[in-house]
VOGU-3710 file (C-alpha; in Angstrom, 3 decimals, decimal comma):
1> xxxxxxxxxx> 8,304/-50,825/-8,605  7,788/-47,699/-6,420  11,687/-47,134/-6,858  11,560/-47,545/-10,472  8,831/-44,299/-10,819  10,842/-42,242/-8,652  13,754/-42,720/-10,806  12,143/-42,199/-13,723  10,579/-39,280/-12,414  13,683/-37,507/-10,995
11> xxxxxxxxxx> 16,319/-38,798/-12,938  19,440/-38,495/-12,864  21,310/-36,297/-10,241  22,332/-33,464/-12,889  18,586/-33,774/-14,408  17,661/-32,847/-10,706  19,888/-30,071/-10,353  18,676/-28,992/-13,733  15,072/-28,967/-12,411  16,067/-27,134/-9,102
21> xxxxxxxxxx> 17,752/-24,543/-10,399  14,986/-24,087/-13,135  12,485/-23,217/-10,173  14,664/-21,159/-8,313  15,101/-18,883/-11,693  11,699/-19,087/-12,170  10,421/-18,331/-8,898  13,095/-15,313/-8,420  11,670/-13,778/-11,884  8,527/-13,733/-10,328
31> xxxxxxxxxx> 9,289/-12,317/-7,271  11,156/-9,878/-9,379  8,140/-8,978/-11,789  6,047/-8,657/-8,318  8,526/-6,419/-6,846  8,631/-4,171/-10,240  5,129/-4,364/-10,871  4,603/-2,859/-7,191  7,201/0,086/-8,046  6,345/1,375/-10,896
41> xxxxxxxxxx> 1,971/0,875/-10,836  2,353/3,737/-7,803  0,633/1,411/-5,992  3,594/1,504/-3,369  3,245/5,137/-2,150  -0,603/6,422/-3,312  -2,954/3,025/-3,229  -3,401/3,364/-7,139  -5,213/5,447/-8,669  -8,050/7,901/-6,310
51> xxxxxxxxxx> -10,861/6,807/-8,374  -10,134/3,101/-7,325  -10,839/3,635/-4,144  -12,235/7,174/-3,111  -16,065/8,111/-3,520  -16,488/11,234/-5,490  -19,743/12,023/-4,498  -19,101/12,445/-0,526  -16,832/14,899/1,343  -12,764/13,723/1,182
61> xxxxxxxxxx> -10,722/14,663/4,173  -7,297/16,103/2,782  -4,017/15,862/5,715  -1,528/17,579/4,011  2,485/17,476/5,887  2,326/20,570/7,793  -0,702/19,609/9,807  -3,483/21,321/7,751  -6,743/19,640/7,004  -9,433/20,434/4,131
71> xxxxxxxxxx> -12,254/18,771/3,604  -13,955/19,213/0,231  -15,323/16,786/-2,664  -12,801/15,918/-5,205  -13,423/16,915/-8,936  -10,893/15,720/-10,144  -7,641/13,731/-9,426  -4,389/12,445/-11,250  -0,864/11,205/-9,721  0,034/15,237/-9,514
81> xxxxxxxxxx> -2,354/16,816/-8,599  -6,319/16,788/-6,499  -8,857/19,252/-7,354  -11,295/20,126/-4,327  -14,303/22,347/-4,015  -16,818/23,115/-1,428  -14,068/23,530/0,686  -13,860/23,403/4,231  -10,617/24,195/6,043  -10,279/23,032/9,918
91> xxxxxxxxxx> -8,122/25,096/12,532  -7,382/23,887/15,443  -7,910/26,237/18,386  -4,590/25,521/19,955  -2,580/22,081/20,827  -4,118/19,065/19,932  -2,331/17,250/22,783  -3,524/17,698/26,144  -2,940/16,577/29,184  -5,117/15,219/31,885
101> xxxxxxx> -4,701/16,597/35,699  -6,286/15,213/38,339  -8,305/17,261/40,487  -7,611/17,738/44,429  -10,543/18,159/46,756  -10,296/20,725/48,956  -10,748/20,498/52,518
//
């Protein structure tokens, strides 16, 4: 009896073949719609949109590539460009990296 409702089930070897290469299209569309959907949302390089996750009503640290850093509130924001007033810019008074030497007592 249990033999019978597998058989029935999977049928046939082609039938199963059928089925398994049904999923795998299926599942690889998916995966391929996830991938896509990833891309082209800008979800892969900026986190979505600013508003999603930044609070407009506090100060918003800004690192830009060549080692500057403003801090400001953002007015307003889009995939090109941020808008920041009450701005604060921070210099660093020399290198950032330091290095720790170990004092000597002296005799």
């Amino acid at each position: 009896m249990f033999n019978k409702a597998i058989n029935w089930f999977l049928g046939t070897q082609e039938k199963r073949k059928t089925i398994l290469w049904a999923v795998i299209i299926l599942v690889s569309a998916l995966l391929i719609l996830t991938v896509f959907n990833g891309m082209f949302s800008g979800n892969g390089k900026n986190f979505g949109r600013l508003s999603d996750w930044a609070d407009f009503s506090k100060y918003q640290a800004v690192f830009l590539s060549n080692g500057q850093v403003y801090f400001g509130k953002v007015t307003d924001a889009n995939n090109q460009t941020l808008v920041l007033e009450d701005i604060y810019y921070l210099r660093s008074a020399g290198n950032l990296q330091t290095s720790w030497k170990r004092s000597e007592r002296m005799k």
